[in-house]
LOSEKOL-689796 format. One record per residue (C-alpha): z negated, x, y; residue in three letters; residue number from 1. Coordinates in Angstrom, 2 decimals. Each point is the difference from the previous one (the first is absolute). Example, Ala and Ser with C-alpha at 12.3 -4.5 7.8 and 13.67 -1.06 7.14 Angstrom:
<rs>
R       z       x       y rest  nr
R   -7.80   12.30   -4.50  ala   1
R    0.66    1.37    3.44  ser   2
</rs>
This chain:
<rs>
R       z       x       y rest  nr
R    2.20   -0.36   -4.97  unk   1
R    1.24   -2.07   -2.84  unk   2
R   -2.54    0.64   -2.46  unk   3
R   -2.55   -0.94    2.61  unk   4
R    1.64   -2.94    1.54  unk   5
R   -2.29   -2.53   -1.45  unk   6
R   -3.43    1.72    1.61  unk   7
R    1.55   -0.05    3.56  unk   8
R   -1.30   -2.62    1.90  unk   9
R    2.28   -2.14    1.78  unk  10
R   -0.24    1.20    3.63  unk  11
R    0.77    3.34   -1.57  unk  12
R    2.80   -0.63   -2.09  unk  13
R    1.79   -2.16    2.53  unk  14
R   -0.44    2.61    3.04  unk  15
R    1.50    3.37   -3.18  unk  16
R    2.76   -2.84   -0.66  unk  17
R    0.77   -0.76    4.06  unk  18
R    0.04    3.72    0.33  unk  19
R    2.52    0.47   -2.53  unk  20
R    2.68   -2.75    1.27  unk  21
R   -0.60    1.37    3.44  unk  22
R    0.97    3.86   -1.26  unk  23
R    3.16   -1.14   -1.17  unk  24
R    0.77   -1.65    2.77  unk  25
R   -0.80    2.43    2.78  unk  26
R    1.70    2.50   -2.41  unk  27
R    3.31   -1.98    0.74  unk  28
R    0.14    1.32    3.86  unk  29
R    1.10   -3.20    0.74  unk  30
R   -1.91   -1.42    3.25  unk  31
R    1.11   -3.75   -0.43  unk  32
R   -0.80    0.21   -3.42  unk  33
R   -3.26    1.18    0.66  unk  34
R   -0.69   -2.73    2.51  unk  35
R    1.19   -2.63   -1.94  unk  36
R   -2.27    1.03   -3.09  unk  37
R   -3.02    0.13    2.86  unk  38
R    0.56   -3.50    0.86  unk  39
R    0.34   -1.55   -3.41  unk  40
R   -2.91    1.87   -0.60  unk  41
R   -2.05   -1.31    1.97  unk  42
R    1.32   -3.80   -0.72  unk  43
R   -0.96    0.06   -3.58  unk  44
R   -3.02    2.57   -0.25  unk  45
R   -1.95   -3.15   -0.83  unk  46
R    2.56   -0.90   -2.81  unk  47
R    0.09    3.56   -1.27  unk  48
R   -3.92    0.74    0.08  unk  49
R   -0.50   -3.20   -1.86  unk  50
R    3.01    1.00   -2.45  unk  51
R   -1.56    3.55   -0.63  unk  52
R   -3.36   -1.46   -0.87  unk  53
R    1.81   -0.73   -3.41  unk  54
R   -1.16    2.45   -2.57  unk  55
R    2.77   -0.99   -2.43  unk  56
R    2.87    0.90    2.01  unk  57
R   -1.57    3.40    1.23  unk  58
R    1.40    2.04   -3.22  unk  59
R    3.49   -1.28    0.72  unk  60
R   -0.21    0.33    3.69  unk  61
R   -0.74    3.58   -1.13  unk  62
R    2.77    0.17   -2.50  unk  63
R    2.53   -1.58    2.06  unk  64
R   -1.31    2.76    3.30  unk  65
R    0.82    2.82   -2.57  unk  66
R    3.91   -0.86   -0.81  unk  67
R    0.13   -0.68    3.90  unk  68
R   -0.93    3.85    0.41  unk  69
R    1.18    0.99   -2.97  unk  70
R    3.98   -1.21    1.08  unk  71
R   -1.00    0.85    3.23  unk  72
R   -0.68    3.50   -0.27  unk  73
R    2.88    0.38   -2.31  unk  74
R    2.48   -1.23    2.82  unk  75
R    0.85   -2.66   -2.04  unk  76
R    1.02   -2.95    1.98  unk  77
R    1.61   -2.26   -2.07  unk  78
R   -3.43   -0.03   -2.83  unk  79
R   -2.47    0.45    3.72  unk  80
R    1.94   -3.45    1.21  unk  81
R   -0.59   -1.68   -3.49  unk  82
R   -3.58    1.14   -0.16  unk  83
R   -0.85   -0.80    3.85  unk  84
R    1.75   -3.28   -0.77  unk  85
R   -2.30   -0.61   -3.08  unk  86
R   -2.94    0.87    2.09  unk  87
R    0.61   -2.79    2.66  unk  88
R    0.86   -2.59   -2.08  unk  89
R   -3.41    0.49   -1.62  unk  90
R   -1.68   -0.34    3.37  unk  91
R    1.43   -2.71    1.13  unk  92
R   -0.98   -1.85   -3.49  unk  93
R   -3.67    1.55    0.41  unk  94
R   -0.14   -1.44    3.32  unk  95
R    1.50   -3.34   -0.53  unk  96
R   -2.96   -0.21   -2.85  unk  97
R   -2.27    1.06    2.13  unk  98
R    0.65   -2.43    2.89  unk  99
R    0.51   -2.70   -2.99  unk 100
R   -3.95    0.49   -0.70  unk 101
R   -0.78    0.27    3.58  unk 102
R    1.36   -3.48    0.56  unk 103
R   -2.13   -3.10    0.27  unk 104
R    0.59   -2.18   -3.17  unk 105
</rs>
């Protein structure tokens, strides 16, 4: 998927990238977890489609995916926390940019 991140479109890059936050979540058994990542979801999908239209940041939403299963299927906590941790702090900065342009000036 990597090498051919940049001839996705956008629709189909952001649905492979929603399907991959939502198998690590349902693979957590836990039900209010679950919910809760339903509802925020649904909140931002705007914010997120918009944020996954950017080209540049596919390769290390890619890269960053990989350690998450990488640590992940390792069963190592302590580097999956650190890389899951990584991976939302870049969201929220690719969505504050996003809703930055969005804004009227």
């Amino acid at each position: 998927m990597q090498e051919n991140s940049d001839k996705e479109d956008a629709l189909t890059f952001f649905e492979i990238d929603m399907k991959f936050h939502r198998a690590i979540v349902q693979s957590s058994g836990n039900a209010p977890l679950i919910e809760t990542h339903r509802l925020y979801n649904a909140r931002l999908f705007r914010a997120r489609f918009v944020s996954s239209r950017m080209h540049v940041s596919r390769e290390n939403t890619l890269a960053q995916h990989q350690k998450i299963t990488d640590a992940l299927l390792s069963r190592n906590k302590p580097q999956a926390a650190i890389e899951l941790r990584a991976h939302l702090e870049t969201a929220f900065t690719n969505i504050a940019s996003t809703m930055d342009e969005d804004s009227p000036a």
